[in-house]
DRENLORO-542143 format. One record per atom (N, C-alpha, C, O): residue number from 1; residue in one letter; atom name; x, y, z. Coordinates in pm, whole numbers, m for minus. Each point is the difference from the previous one (the first is absolute). Layout:
<kolzas>
nr  rest  atom  px  py  pz
NUM  A  CA  X  Y  Z;
...
</kolzas>
This chain:
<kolzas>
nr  rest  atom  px  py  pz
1  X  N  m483  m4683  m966;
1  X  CA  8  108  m96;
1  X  C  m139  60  m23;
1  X  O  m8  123  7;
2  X  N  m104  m194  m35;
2  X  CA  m105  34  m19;
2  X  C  m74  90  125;
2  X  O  m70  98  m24;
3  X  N  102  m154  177;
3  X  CA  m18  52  126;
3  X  C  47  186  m38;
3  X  O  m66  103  10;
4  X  N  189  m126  m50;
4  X  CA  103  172  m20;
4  X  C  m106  67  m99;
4  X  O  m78  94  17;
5  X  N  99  m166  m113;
5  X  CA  m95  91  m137;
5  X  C  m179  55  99;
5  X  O  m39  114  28;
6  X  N  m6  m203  m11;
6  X  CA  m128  72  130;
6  X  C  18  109  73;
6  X  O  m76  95  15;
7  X  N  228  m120  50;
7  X  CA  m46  151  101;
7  X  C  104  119  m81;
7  X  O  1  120  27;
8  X  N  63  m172  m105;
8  X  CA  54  133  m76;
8  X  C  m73  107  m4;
8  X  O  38  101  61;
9  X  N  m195  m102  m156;
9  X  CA  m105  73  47;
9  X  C  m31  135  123;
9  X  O  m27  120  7;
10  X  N  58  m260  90;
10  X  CA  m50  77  153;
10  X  C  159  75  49;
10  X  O  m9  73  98;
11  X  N  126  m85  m149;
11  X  CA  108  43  53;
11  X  C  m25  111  m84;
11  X  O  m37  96  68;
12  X  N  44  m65  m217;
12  X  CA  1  132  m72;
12  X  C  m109  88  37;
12  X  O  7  111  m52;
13  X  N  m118  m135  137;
13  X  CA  m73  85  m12;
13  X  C  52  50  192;
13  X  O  m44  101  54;
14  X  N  131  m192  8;
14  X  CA  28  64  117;
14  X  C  99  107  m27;
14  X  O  m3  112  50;
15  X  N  88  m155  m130;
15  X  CA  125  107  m24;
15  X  C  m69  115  m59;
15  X  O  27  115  37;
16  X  N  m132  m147  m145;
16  X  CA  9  165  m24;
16  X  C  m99  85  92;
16  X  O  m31  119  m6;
17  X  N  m4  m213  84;
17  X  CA  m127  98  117;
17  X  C  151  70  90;
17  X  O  1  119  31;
18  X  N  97  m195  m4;
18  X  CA  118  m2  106;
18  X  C  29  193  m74;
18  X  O  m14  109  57;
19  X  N  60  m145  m213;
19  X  CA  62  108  m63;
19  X  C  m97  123  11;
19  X  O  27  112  43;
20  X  N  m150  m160  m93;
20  X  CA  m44  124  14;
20  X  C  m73  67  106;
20  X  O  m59  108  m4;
21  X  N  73  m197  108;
21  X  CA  4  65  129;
21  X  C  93  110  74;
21  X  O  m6  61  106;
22  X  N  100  m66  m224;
22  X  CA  137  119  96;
22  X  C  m38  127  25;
22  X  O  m66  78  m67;
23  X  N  120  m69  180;
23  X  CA  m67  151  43;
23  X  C  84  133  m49;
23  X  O  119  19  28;
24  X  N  m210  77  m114;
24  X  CA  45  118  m26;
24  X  C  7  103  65;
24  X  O  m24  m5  121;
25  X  N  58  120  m179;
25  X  CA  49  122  77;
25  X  C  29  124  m127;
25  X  O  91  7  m82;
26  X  N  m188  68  102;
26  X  CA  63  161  m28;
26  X  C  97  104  m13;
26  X  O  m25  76  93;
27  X  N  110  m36  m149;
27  X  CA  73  89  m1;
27  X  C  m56  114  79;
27  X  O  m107  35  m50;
28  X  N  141  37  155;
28  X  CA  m51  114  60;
28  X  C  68  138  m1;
28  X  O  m37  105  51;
29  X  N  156  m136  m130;
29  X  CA  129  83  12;
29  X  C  12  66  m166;
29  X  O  m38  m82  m83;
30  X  N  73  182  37;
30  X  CA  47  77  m82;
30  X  C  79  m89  m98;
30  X  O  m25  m41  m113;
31  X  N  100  29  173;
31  X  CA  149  m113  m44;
31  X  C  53  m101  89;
31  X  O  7  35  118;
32  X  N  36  m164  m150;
32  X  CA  32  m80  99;
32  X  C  81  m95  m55;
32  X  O  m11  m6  m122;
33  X  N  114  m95  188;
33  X  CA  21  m93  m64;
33  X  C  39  m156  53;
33  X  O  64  m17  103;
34  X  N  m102  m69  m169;
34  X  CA  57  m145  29;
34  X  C  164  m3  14;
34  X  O  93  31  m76;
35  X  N  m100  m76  194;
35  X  CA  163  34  3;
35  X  C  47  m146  1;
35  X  O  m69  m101  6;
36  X  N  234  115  m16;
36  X  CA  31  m174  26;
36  X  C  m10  m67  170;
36  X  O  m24  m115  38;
37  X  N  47  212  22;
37  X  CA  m14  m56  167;
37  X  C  m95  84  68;
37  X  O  m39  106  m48;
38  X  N  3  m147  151;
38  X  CA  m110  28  106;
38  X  C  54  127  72;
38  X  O  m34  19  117;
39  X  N  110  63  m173;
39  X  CA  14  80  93;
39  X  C  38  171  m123;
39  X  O  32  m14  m119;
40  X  N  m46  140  180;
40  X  CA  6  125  m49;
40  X  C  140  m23  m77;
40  X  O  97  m62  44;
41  X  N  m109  120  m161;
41  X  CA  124  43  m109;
41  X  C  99  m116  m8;
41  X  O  122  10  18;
42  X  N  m185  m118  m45;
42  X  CA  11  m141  m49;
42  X  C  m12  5  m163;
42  X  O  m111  42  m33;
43  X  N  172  m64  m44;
43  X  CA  54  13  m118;
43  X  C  m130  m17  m41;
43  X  O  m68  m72  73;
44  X  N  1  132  m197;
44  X  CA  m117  49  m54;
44  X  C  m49  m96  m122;
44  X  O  46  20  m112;
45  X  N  m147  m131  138;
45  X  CA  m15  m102  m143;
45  X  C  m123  61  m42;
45  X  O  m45  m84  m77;
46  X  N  m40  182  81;
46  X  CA  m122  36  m76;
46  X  C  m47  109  87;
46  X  O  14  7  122;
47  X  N  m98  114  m231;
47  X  CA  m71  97  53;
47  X  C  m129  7  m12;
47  X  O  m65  17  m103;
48  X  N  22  m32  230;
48  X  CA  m192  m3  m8;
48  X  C  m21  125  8;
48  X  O  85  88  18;
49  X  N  m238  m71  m35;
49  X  CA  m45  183  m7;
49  X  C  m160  m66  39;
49  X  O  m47  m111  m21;
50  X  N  m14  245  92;
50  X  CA  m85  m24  54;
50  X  C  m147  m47  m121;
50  X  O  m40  42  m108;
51  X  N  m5  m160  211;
51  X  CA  m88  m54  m74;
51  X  C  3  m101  m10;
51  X  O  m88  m78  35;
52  X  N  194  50  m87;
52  X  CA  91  m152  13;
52  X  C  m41  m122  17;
52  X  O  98  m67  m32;
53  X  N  m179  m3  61;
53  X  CA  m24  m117  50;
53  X  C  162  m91  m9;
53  X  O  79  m7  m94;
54  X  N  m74  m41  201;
54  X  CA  109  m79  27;
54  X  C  m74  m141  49;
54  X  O  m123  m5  10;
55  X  N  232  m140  27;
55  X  CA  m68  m106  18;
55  X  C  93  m59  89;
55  X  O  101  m58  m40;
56  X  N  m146  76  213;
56  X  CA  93  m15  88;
56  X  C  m7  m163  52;
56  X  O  m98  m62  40;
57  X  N  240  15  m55;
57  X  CA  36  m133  32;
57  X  C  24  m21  121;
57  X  O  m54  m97  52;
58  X  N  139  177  23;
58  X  CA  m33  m17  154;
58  X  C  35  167  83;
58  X  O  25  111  m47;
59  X  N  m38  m160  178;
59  X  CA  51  131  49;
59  X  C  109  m55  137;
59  X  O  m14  m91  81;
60  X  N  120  192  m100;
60  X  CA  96  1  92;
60  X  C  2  90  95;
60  X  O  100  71  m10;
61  X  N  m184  m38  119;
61  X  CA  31  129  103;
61  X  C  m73  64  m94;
61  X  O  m99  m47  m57;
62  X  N  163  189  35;
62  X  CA  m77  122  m64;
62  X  C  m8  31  m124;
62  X  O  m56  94  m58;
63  X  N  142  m219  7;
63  X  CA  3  6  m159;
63  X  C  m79  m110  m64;
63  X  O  m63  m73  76;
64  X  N  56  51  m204;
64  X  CA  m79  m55  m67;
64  X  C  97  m97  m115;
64  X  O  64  67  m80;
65  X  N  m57  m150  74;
65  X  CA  37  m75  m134;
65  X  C  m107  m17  m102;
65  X  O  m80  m84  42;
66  X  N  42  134  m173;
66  X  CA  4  68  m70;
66  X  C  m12  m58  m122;
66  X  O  94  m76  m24;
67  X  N  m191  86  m79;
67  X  CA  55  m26  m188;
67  X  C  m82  108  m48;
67  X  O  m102  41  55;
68  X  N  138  m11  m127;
68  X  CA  m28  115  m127;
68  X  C  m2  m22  m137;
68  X  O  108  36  m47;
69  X  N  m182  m80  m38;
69  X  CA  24  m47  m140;
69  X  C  119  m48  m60;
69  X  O  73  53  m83;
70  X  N  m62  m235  176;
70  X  CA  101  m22  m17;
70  X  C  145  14  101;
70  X  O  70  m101  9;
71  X  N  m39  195  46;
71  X  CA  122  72  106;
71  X  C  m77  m59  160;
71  X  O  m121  m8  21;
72  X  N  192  m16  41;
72  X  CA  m30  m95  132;
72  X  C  144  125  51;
72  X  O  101  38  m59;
73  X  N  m165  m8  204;
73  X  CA  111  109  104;
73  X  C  m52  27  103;
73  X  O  m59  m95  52;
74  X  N  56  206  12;
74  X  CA  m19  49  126;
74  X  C  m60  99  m1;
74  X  O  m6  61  m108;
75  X  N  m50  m16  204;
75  X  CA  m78  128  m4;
75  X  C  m54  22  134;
75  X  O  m39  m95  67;
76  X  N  35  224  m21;
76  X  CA  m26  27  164;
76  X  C  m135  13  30;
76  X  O  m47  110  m29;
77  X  N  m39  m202  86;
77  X  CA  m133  54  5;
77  X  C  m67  106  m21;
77  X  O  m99  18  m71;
78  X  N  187  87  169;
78  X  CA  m38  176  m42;
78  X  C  m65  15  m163;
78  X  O  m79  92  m24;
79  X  N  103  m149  m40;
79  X  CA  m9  21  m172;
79  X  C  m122  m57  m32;
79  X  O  m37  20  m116;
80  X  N  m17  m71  169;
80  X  CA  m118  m126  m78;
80  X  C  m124  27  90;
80  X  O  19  76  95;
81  X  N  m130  m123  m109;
81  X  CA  m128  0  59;
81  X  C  m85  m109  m39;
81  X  O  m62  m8  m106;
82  X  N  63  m126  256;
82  X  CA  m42  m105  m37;
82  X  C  m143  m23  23;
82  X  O  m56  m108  m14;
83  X  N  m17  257  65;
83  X  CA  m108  18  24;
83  X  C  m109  23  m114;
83  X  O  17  71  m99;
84  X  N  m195  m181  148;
84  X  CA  m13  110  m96;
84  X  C  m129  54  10;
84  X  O  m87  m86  m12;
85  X  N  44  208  31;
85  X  CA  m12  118  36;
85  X  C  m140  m5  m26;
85  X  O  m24  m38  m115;
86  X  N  m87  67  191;
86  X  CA  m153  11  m17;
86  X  C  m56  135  75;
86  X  O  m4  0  123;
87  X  N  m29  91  m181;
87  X  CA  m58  135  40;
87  X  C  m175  4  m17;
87  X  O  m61  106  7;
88  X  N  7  m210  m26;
88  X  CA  m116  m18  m50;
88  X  C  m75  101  115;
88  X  O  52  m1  112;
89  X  N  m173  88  m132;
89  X  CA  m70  65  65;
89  X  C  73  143  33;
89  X  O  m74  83  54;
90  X  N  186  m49  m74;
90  X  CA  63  142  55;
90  X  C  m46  100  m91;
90  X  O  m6  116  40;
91  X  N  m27  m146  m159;
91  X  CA  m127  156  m54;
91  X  C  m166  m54  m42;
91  X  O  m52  47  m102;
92  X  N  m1  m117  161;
92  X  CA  m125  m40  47;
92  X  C  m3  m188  m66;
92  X  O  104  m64  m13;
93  X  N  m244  7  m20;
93  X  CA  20  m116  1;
93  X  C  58  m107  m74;
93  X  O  19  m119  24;
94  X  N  15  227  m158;
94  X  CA  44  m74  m118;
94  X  C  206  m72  107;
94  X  O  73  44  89;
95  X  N  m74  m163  m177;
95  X  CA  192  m43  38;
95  X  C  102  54  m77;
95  X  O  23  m18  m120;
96  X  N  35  85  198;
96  X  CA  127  40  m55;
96  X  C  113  m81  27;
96  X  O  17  m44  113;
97  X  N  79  17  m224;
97  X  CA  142  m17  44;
97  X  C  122  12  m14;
97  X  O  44  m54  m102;
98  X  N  50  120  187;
98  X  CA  104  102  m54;
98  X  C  89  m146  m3;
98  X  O  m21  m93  77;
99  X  N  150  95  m210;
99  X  CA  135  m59  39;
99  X  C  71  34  166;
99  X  O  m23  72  97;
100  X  N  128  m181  m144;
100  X  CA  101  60  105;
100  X  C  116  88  m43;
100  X  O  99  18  70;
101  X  N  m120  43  m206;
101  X  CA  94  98  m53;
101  X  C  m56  130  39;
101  X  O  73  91  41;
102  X  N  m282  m73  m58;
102  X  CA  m62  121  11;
102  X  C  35  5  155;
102  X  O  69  100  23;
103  X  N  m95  m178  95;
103  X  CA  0  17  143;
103  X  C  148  51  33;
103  X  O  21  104  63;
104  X  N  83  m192  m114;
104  X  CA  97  42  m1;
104  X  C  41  192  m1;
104  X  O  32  73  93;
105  X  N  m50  m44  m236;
105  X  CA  m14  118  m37;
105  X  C  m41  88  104;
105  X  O  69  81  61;
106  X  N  m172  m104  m51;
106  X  CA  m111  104  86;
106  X  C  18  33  140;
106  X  O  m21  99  70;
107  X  N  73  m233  m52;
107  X  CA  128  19  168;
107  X  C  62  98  m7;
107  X  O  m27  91  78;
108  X  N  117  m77  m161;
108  X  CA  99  148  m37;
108  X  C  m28  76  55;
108  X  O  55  52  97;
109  X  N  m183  m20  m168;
109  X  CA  m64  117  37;
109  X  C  32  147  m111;
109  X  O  m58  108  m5;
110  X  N  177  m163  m75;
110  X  CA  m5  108  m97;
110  X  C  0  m51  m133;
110  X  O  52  m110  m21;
111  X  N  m108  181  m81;
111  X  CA  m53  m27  m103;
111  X  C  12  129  m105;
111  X  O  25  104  62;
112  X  N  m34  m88  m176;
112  X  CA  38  94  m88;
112  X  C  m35  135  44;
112  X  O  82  91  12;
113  X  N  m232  m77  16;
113  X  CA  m92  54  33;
113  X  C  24  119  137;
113  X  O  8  122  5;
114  X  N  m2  m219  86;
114  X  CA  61  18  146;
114  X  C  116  141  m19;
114  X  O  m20  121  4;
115  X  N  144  m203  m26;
115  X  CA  115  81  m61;
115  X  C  m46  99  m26;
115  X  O  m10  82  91;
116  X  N  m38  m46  m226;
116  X  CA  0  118  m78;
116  X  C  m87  106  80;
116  X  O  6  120  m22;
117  X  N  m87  m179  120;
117  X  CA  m81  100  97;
117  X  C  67  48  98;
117  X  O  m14  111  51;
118  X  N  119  m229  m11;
118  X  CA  105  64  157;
118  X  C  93  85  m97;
118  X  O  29  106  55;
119  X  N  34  m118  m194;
119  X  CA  50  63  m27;
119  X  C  m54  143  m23;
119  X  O  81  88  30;
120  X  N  m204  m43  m78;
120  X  CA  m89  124  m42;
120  X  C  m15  73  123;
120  X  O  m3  122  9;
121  X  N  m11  m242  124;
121  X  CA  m6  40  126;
121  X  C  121  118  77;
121  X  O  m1  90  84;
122  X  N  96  m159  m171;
122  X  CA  154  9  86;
122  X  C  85  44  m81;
122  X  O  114  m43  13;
123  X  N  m143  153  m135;
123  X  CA  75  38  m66;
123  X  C  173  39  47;
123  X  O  96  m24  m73;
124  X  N  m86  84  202;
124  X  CA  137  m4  64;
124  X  C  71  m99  24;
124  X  O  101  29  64;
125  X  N  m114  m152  m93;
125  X  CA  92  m129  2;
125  X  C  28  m37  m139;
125  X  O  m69  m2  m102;
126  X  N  184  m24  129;
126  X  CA  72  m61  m147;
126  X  C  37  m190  34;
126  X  O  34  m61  101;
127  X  N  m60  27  m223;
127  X  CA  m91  m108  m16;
127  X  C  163  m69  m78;
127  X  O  24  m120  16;
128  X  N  45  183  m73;
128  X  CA  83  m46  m93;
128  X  C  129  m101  89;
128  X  O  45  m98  m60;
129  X  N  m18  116  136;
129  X  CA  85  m120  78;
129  X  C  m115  m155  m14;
129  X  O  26  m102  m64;
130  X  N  m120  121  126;
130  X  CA  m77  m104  14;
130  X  C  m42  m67  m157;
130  X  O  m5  m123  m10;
131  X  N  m16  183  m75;
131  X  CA  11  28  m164;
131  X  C  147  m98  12;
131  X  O  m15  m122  m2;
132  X  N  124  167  12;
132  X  CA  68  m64  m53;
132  X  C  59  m87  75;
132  X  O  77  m77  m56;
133  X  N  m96  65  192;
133  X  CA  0  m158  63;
133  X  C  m95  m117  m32;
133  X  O  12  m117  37;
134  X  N  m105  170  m110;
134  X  CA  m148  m98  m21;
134  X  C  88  m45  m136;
134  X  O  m17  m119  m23;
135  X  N  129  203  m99;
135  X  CA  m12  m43  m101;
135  X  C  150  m86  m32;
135  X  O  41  m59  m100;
136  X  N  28  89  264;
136  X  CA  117  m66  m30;
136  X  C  m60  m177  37;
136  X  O  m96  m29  71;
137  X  N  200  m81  m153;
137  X  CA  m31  m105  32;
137  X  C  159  m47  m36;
137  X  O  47  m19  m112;
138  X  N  32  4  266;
138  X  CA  128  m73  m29;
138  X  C  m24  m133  11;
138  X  O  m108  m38  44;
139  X  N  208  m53  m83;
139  X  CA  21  m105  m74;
139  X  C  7  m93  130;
139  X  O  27  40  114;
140  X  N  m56  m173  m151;
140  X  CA  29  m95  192;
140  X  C  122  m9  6;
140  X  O  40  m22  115;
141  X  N  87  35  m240;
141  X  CA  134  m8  m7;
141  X  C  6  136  81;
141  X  O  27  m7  119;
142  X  N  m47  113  m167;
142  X  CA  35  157  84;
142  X  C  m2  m67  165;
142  X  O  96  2  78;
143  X  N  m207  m49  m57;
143  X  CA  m82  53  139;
143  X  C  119  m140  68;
143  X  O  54  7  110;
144  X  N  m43  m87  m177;
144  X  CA  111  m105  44;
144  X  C  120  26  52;
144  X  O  61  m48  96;
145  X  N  m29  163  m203;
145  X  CA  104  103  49;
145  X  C  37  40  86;
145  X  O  102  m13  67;
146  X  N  m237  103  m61;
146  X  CA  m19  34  140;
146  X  C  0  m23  130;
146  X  O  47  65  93;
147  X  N  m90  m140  m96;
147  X  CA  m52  m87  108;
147  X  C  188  m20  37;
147  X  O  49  69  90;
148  X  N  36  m167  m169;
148  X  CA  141  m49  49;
148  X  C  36  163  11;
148  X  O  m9  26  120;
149  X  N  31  46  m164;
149  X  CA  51  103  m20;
149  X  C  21  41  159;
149  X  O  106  26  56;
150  X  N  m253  m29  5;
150  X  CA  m29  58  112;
150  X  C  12  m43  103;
150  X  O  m2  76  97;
151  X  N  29  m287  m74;
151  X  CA  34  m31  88;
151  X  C  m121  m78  46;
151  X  O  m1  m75  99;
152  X  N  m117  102  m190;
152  X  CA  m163  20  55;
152  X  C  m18  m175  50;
152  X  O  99  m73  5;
153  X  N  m273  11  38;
153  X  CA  m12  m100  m28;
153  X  C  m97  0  m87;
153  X  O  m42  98  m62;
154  X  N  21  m160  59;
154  X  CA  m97  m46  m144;
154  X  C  m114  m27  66;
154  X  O  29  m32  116;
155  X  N  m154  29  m136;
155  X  CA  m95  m59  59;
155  X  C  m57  m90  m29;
155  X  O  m91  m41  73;
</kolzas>
């Protein structure tokens, strides 16, 4: 007994090096969510938003298993950024360093800014379809729908 009480010590300080060793990950996406299975429009247990820090338990193929304050699910790599990101020297010697939400972003390539110039640019295009495809957001039940509706597969 006395042997156990000794390394108790050395076991608690392995577990929490173990715990807080888990490797994180970024939200890179707008909206996203922990789903219950590893795969697209898998019934929906939590919504991340970019920024997110998530705390990934393992990975399956292209997806990620997943906790979120508490909520443990799925999530498709595409969404997260396990990188992390050093720009040091790209506007002279001082270090810079962007997230993987700013790199993310900037990939796009469009930004508030951008827009409103191609738009000033391009006054003859109407913008309002894209306006209101950007503002529709159907439901994973709709798109579930769909999907049987159509015969589709799922991916």
């Amino acid at each position: 007994m006395k042997d156990l009480l000794s390394i108790l010590p050395v076991l608690l300080v392995l577990l929490s090096v173990a715990v807080s060793s888990a490797e994180q990950a970024r939200i890179i996406t707008k909206e996203n969510a922990l789903r219950e299975d590893c795969r697209f429009f898998s019934p929906l247990k939590k919504k991340v938003r970019l920024n997110d820090l998530i705390e990934i338990t393992s990975k399956e193929g292209d997806w990620l298993r997943a906790k979120h304050k508490g909520t443990a699910g799925c999530i498709h790599k595409s969404a997260v950024d396990e990188k992390n990101l050093d720009i040091s020297g790209v506007s002279g010697s001082k270090s810079h360093s962007a997230s993987g939400s700013e790199v993310a972003l900037a990939g796009k390539g469009f930004n508030p800014q951008v827009e409103k110039t191609f738009k000033e640019k391009h006054p003859d295009l109407d913008f309002k379809a894209i306006d209101a495809i950007e503002a529709s957001h159907p439901s994973d039940e709709s798109i579930r729908k769909f999907i049987s509706s159509g015969a589709l597969n799922q991916p």
